[in-house]
Backbone as XML, in Angstrom:
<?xml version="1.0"?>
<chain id="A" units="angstrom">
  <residue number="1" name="UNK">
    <atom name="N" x="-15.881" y="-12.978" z="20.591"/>
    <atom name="CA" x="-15.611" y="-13.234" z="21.995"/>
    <atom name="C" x="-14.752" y="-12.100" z="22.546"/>
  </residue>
  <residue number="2" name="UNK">
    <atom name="N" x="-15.294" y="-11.412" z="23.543"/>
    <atom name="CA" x="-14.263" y="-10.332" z="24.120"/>
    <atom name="C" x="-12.998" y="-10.819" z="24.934"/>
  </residue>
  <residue number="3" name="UNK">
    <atom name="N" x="-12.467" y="-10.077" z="24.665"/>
    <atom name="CA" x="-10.916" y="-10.415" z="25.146"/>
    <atom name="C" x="-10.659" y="-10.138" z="27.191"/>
  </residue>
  <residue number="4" name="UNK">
    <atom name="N" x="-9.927" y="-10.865" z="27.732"/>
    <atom name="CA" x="-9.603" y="-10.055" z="29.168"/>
    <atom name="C" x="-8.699" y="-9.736" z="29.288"/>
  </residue>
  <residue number="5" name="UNK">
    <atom name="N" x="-7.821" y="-9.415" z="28.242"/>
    <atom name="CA" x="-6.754" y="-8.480" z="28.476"/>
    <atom name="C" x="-7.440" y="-7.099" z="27.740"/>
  </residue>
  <residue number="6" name="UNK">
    <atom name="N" x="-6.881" y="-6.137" z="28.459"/>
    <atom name="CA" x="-6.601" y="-4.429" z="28.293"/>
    <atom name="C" x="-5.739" y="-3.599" z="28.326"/>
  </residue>
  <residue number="7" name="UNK">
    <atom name="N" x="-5.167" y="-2.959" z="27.526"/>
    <atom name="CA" x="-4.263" y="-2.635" z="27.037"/>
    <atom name="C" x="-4.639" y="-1.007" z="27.345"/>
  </residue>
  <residue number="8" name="UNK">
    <atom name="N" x="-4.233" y="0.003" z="28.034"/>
    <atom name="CA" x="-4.402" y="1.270" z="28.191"/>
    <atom name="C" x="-3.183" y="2.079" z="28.275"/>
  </residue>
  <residue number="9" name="UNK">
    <atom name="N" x="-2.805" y="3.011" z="26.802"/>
    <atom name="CA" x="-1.664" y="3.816" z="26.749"/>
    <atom name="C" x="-2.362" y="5.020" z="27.229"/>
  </residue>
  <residue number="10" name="UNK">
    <atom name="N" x="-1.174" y="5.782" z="27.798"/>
    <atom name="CA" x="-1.713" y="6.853" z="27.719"/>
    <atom name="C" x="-1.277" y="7.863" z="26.336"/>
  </residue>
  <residue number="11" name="UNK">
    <atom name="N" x="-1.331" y="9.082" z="26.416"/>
    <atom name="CA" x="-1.045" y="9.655" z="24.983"/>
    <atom name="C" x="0.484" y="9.614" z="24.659"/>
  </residue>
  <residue number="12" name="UNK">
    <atom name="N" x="1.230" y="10.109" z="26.086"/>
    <atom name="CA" x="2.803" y="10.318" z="25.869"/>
    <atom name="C" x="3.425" y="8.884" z="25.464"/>
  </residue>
  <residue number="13" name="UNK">
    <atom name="N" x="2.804" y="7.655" z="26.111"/>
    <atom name="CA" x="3.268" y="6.660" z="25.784"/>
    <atom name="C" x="3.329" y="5.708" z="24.561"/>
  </residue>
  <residue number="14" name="UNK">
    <atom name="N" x="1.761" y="6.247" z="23.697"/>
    <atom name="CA" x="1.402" y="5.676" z="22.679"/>
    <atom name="C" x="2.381" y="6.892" z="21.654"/>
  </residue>
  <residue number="15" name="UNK">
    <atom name="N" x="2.857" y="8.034" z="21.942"/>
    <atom name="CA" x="3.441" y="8.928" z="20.886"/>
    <atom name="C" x="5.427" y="8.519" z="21.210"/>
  </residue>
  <residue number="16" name="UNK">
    <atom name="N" x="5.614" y="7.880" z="21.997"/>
    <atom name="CA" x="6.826" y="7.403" z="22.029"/>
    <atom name="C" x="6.937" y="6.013" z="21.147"/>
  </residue>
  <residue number="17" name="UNK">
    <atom name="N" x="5.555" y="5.384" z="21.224"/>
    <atom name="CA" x="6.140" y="3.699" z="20.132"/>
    <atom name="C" x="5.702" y="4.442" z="18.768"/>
  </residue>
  <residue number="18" name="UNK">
    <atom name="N" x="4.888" y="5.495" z="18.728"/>
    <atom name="CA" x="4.714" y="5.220" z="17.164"/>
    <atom name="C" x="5.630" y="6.632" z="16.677"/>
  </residue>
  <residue number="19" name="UNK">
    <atom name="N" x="6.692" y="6.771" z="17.173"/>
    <atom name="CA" x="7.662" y="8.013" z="16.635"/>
    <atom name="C" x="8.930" y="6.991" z="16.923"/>
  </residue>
  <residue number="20" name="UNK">
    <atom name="N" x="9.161" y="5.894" z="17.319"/>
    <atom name="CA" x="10.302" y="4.694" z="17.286"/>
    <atom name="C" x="10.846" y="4.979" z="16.062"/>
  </residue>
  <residue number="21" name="UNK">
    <atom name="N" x="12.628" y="4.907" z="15.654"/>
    <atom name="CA" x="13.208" y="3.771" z="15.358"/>
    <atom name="C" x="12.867" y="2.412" z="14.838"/>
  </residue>
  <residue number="22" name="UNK">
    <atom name="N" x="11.954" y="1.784" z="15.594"/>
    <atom name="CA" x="11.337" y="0.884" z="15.296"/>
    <atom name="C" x="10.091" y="0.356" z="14.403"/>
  </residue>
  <residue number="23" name="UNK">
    <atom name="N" x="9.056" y="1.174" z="15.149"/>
    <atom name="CA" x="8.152" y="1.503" z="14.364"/>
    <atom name="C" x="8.390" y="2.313" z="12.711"/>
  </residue>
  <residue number="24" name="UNK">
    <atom name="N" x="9.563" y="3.080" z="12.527"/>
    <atom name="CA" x="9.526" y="3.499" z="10.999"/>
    <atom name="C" x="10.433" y="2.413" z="10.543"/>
  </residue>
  <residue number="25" name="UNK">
    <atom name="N" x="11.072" y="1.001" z="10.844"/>
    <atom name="CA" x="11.701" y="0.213" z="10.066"/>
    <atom name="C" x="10.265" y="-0.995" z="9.734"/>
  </residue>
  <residue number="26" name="UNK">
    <atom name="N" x="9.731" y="-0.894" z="10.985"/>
    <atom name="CA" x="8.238" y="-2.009" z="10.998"/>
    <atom name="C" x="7.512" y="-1.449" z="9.391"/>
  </residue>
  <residue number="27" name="UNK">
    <atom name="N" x="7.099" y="-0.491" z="9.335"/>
    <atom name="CA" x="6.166" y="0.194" z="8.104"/>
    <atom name="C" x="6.755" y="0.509" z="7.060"/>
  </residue>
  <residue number="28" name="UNK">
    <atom name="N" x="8.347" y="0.672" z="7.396"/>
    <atom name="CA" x="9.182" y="0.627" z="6.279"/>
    <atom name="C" x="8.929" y="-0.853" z="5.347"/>
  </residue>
  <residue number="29" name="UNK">
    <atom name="N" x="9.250" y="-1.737" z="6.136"/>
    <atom name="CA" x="9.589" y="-3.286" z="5.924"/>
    <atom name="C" x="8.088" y="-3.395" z="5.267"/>
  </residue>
  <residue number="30" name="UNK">
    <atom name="N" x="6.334" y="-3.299" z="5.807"/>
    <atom name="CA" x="5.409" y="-4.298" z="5.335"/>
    <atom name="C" x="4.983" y="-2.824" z="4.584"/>
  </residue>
  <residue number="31" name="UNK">
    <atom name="N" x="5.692" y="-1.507" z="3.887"/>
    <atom name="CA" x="5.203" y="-0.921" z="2.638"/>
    <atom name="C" x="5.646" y="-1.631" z="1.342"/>
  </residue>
  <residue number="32" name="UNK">
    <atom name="N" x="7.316" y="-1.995" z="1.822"/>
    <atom name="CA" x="7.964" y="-2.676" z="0.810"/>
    <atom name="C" x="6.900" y="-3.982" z="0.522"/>
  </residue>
  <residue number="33" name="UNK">
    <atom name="N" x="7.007" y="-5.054" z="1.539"/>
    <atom name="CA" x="5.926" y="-6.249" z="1.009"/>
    <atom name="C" x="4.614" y="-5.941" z="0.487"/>
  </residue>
  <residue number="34" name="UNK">
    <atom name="N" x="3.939" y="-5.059" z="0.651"/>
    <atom name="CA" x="2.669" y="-4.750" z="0.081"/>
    <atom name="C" x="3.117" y="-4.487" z="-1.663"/>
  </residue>
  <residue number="35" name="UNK">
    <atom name="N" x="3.998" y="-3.269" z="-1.892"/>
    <atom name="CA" x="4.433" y="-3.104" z="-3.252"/>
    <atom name="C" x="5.063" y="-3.960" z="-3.768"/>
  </residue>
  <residue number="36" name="UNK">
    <atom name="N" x="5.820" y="-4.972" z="-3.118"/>
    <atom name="CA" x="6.230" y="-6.464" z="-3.886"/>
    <atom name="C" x="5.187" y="-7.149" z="-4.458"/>
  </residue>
  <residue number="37" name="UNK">
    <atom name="N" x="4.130" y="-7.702" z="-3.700"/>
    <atom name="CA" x="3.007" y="-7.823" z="-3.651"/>
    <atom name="C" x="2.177" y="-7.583" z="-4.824"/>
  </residue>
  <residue number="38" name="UNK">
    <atom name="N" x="1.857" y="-6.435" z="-4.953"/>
    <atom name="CA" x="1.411" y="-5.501" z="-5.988"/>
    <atom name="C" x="2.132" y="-5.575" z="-7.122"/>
  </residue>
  <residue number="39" name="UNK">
    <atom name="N" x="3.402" y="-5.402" z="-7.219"/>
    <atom name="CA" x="4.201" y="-5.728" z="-8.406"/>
    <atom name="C" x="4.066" y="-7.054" z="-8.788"/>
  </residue>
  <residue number="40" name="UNK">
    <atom name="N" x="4.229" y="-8.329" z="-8.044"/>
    <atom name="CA" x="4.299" y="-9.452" z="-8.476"/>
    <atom name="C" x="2.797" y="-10.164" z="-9.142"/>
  </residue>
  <residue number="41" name="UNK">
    <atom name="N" x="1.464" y="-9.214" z="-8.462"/>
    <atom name="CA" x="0.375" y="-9.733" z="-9.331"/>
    <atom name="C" x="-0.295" y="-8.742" z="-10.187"/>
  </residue>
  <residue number="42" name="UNK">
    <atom name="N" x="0.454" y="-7.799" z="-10.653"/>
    <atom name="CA" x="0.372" y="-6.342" z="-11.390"/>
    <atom name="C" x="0.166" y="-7.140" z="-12.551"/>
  </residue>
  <residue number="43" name="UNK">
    <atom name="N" x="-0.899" y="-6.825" z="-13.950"/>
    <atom name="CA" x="-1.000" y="-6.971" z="-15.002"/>
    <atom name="C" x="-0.035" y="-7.195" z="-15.759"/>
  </residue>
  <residue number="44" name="UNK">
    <atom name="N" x="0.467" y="-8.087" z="-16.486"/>
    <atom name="CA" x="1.546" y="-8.068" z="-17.645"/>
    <atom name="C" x="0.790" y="-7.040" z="-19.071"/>
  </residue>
  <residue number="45" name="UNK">
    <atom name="N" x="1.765" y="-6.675" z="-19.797"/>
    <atom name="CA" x="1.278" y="-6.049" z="-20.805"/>
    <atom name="C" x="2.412" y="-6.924" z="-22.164"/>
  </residue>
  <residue number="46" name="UNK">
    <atom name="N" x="2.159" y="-7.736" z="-22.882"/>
    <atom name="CA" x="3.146" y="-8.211" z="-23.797"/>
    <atom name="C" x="3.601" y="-7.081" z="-24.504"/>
  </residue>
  <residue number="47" name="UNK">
    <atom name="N" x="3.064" y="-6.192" z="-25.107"/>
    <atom name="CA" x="3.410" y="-4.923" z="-25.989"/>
    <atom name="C" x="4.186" y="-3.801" z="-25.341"/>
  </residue>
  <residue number="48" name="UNK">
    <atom name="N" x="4.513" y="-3.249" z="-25.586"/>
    <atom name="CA" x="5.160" y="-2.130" z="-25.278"/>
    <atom name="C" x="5.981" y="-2.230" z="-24.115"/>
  </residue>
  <residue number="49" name="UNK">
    <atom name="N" x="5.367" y="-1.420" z="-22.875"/>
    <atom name="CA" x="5.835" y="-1.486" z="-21.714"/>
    <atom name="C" x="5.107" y="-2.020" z="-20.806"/>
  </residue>
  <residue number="50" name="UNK">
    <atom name="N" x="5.990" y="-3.670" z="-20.545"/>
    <atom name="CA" x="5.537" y="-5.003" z="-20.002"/>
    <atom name="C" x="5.786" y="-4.654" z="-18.186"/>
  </residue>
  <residue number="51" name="UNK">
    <atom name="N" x="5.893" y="-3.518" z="-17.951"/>
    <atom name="CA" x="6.084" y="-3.373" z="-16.385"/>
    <atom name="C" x="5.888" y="-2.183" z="-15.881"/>
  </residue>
  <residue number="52" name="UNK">
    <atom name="N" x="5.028" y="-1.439" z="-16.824"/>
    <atom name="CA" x="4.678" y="0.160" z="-16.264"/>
    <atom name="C" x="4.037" y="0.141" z="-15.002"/>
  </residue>
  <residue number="53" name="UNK">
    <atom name="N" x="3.136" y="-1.124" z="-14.593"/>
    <atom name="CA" x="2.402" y="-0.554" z="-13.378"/>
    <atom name="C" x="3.377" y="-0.888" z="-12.288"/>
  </residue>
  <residue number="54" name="UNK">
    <atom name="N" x="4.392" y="-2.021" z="-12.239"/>
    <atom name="CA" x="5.004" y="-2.214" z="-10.916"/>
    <atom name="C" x="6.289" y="-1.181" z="-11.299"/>
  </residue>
  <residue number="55" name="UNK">
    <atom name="N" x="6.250" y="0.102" z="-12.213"/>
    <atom name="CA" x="7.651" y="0.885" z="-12.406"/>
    <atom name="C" x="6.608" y="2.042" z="-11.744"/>
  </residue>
  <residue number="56" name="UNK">
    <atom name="N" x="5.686" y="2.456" z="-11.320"/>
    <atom name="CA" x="4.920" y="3.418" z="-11.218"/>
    <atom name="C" x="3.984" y="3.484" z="-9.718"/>
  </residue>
  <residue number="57" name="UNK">
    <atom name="N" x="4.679" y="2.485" z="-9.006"/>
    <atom name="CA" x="4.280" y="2.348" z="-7.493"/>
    <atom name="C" x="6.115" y="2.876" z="-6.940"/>
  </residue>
  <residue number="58" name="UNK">
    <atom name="N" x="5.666" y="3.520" z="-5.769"/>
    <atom name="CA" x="6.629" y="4.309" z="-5.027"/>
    <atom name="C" x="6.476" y="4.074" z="-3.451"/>
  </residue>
  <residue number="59" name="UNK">
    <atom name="N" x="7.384" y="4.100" z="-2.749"/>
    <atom name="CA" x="7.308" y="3.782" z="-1.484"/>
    <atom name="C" x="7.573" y="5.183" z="-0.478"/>
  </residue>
  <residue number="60" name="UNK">
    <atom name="N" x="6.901" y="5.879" z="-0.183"/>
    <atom name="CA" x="7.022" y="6.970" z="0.434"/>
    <atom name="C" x="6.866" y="7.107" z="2.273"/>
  </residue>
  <residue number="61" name="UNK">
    <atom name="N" x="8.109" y="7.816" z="2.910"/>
    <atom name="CA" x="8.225" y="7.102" z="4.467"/>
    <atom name="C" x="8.140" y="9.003" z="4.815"/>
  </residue>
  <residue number="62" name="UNK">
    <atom name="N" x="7.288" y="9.188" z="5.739"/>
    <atom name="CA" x="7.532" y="10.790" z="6.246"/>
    <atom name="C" x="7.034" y="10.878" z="7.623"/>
  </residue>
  <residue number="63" name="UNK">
    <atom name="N" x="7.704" y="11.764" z="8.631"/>
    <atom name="CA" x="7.383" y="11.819" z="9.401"/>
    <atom name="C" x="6.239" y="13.316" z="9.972"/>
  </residue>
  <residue number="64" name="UNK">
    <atom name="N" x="5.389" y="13.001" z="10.558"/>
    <atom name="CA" x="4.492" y="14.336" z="10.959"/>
    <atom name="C" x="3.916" y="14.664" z="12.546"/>
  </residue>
  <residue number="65" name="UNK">
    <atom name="N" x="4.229" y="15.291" z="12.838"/>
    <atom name="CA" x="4.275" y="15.467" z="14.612"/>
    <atom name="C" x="4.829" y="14.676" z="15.213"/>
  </residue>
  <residue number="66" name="UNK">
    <atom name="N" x="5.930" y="14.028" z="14.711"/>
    <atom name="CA" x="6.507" y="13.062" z="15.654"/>
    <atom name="C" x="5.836" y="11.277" z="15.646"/>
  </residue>
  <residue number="67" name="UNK">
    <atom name="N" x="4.897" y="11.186" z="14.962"/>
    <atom name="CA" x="4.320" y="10.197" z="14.075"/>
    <atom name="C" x="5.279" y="9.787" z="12.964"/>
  </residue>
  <residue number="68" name="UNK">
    <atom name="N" x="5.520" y="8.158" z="12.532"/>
    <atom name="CA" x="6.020" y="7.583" z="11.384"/>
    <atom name="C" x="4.903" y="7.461" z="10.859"/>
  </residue>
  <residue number="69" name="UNK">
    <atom name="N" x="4.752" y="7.881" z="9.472"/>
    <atom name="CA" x="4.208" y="7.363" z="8.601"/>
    <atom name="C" x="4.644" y="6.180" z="7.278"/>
  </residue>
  <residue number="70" name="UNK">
    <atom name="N" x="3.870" y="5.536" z="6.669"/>
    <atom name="CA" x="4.311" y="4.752" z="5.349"/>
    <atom name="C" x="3.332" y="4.477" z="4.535"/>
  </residue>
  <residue number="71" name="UNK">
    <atom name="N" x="3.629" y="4.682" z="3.521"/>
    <atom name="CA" x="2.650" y="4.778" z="1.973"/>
    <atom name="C" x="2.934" y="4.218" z="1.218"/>
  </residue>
  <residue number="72" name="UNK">
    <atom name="N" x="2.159" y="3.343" z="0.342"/>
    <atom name="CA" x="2.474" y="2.853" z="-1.388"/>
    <atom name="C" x="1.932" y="3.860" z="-2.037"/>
  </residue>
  <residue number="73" name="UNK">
    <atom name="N" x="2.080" y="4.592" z="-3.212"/>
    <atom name="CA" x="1.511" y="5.473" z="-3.665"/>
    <atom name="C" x="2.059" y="4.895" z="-5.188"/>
  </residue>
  <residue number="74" name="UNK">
    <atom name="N" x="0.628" y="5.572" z="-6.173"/>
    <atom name="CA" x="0.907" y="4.694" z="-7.538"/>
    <atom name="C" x="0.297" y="6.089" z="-8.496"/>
  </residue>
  <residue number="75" name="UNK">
    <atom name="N" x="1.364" y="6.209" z="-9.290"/>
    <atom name="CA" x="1.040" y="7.541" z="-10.651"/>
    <atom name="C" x="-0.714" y="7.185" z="-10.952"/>
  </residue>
  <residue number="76" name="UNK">
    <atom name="N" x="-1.174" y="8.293" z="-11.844"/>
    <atom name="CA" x="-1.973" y="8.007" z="-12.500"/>
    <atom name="C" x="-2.326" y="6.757" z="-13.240"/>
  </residue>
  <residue number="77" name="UNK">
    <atom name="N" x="-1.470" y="6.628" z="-14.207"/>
    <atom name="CA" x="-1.886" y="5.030" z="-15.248"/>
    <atom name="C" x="-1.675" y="3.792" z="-13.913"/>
  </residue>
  <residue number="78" name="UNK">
    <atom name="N" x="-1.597" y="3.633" z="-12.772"/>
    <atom name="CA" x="-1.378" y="2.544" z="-12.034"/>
    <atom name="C" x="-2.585" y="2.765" z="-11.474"/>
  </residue>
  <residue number="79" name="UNK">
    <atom name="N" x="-3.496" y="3.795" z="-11.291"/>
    <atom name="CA" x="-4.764" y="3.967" z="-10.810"/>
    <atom name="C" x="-5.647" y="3.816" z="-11.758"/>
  </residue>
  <residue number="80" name="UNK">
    <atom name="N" x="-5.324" y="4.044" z="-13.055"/>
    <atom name="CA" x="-6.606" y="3.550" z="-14.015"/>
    <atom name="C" x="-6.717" y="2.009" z="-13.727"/>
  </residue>
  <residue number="81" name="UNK">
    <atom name="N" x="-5.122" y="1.072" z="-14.070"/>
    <atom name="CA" x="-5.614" y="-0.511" z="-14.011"/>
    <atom name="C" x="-6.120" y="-0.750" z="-12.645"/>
  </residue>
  <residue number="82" name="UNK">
    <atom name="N" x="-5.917" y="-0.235" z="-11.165"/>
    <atom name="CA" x="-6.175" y="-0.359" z="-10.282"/>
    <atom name="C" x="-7.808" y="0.134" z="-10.052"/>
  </residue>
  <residue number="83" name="UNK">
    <atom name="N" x="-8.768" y="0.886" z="-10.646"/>
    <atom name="CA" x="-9.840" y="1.204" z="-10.069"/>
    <atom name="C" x="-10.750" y="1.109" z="-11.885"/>
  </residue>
  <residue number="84" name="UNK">
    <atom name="N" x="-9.879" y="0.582" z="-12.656"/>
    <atom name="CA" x="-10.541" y="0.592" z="-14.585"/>
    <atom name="C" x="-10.853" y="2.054" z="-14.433"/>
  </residue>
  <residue number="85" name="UNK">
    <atom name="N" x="-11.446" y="1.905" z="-16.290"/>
    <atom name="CA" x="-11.850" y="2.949" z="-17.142"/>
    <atom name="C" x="-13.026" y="2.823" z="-17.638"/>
  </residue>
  <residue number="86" name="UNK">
    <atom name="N" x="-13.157" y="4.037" z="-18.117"/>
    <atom name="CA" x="-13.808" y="4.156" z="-19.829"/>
    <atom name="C" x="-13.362" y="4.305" z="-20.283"/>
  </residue>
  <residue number="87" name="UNK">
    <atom name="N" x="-13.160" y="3.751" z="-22.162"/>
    <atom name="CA" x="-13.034" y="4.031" z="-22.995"/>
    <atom name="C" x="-13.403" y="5.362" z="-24.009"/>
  </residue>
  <residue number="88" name="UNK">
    <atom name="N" x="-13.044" y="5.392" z="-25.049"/>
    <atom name="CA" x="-13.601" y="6.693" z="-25.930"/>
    <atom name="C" x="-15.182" y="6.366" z="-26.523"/>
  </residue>
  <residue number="89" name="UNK">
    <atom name="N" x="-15.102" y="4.679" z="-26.357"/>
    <atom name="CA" x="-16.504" y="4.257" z="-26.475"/>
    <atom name="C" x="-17.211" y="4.247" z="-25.685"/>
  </residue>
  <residue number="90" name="UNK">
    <atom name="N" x="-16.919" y="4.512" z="-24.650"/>
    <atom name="CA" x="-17.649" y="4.597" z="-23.476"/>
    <atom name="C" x="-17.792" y="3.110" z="-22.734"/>
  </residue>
  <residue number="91" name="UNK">
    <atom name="N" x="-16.960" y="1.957" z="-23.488"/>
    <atom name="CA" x="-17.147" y="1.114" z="-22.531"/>
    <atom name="C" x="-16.265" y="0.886" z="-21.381"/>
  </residue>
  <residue number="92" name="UNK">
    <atom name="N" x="-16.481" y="0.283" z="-19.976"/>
    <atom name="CA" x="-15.921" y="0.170" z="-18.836"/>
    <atom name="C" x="-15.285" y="-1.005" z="-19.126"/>
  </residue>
  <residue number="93" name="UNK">
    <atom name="N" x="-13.727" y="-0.825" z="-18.377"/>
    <atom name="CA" x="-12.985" y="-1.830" z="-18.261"/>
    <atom name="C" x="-12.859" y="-1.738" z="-17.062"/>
  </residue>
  <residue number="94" name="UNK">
    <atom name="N" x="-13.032" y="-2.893" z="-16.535"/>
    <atom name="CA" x="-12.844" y="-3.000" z="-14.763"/>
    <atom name="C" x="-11.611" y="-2.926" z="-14.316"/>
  </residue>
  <residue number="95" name="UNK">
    <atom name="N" x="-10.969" y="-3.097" z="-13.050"/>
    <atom name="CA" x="-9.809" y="-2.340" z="-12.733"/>
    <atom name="C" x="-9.805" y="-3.780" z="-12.331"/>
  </residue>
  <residue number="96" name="UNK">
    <atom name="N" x="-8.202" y="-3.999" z="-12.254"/>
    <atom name="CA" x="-7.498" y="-5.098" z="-11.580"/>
    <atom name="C" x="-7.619" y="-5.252" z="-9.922"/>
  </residue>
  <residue number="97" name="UNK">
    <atom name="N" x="-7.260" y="-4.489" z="-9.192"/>
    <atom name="CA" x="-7.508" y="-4.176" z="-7.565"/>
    <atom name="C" x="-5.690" y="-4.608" z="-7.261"/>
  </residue>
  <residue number="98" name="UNK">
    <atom name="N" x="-5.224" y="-4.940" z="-8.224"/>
    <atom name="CA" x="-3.498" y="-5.609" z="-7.724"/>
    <atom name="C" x="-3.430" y="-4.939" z="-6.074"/>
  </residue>
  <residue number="99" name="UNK">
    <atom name="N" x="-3.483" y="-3.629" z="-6.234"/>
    <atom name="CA" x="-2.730" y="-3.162" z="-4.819"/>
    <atom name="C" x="-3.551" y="-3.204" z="-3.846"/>
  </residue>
  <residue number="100" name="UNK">
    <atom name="N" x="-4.716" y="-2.946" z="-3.846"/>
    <atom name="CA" x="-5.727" y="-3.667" z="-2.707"/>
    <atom name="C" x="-5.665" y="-4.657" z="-2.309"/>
  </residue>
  <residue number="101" name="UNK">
    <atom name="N" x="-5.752" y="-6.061" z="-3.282"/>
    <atom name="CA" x="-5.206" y="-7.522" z="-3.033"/>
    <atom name="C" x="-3.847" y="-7.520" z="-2.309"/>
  </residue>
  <residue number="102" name="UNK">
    <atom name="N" x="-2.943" y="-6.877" z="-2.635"/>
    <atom name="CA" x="-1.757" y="-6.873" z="-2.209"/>
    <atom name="C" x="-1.805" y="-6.399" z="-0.603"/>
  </residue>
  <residue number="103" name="UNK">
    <atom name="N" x="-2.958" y="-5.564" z="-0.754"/>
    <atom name="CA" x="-2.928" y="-5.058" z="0.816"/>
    <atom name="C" x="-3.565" y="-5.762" z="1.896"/>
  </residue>
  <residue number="104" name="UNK">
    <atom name="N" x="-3.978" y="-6.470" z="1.363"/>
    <atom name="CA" x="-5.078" y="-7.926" z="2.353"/>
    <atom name="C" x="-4.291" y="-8.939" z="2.149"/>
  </residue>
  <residue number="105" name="UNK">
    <atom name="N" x="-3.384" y="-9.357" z="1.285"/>
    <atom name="CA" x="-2.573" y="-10.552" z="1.341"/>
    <atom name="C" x="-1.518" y="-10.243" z="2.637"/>
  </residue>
  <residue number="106" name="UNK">
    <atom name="N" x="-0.980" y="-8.653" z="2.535"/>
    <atom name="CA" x="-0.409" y="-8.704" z="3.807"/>
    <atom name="C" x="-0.635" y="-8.310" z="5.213"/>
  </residue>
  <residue number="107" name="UNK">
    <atom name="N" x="-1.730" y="-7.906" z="4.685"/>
    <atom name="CA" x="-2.442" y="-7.949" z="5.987"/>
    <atom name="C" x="-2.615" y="-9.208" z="6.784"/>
  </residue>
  <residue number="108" name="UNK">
    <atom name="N" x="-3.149" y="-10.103" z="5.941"/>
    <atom name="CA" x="-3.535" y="-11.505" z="6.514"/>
    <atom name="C" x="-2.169" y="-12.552" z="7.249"/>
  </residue>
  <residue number="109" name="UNK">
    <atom name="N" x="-1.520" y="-11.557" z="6.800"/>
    <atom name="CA" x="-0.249" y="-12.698" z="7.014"/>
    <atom name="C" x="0.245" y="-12.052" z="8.601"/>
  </residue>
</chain>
């Protein structure tokens, strides 16, 4: 169903909310919940190291032309359980999706 409201920024106006104060605590705040998120349904490992994938997500905030940006960003081994492998046998282990899920759980909310 189309909407009857319209909403028309112009450029200077739409580059003043998203270079806010505001806007970098907003993306600050739902990078953190996404990587909570992600950490809290991240694979357990009983052996070794029982928390490498939620020790290996990072929260990265930068700004570029006057744009806030915000990122979860995850090492290598947090992208193997996140997208699987192969093995040396060549068999596929499917990937968990933790941080994808994590990113539609907060999305939805």
């Amino acid at each position: 169903m189309a909407s009857r409201f319209r909403l028309v920024l112009n450029e200077h106006a739409l580059e003043r909310v998203m270079s806010s104060g505001e806007t970098a605590k907003l993306l600050s705040k739902k990078a953190s919940e996404v990587a909570a998120a992600a950490r809290h349904d991240a694979p357990k490992n009983r052996k070794g190291s029982w928390n490498m994938y939620a020790r290996s997500l990072s929260i990265t905030a930068w700004e570029e032309n006057g744009v806030v940006h915000s990122a979860v960003q995850a090492d290598r081994h947090a992208l193997l359980i996140e997208y699987g492998w192969r093995d040396k046998g060549g068999r596929r282990h499917p990937g968990s999706h933790a941080l994808k899920n994590a990113l539609m759980k907060v999305r939805d909310q």
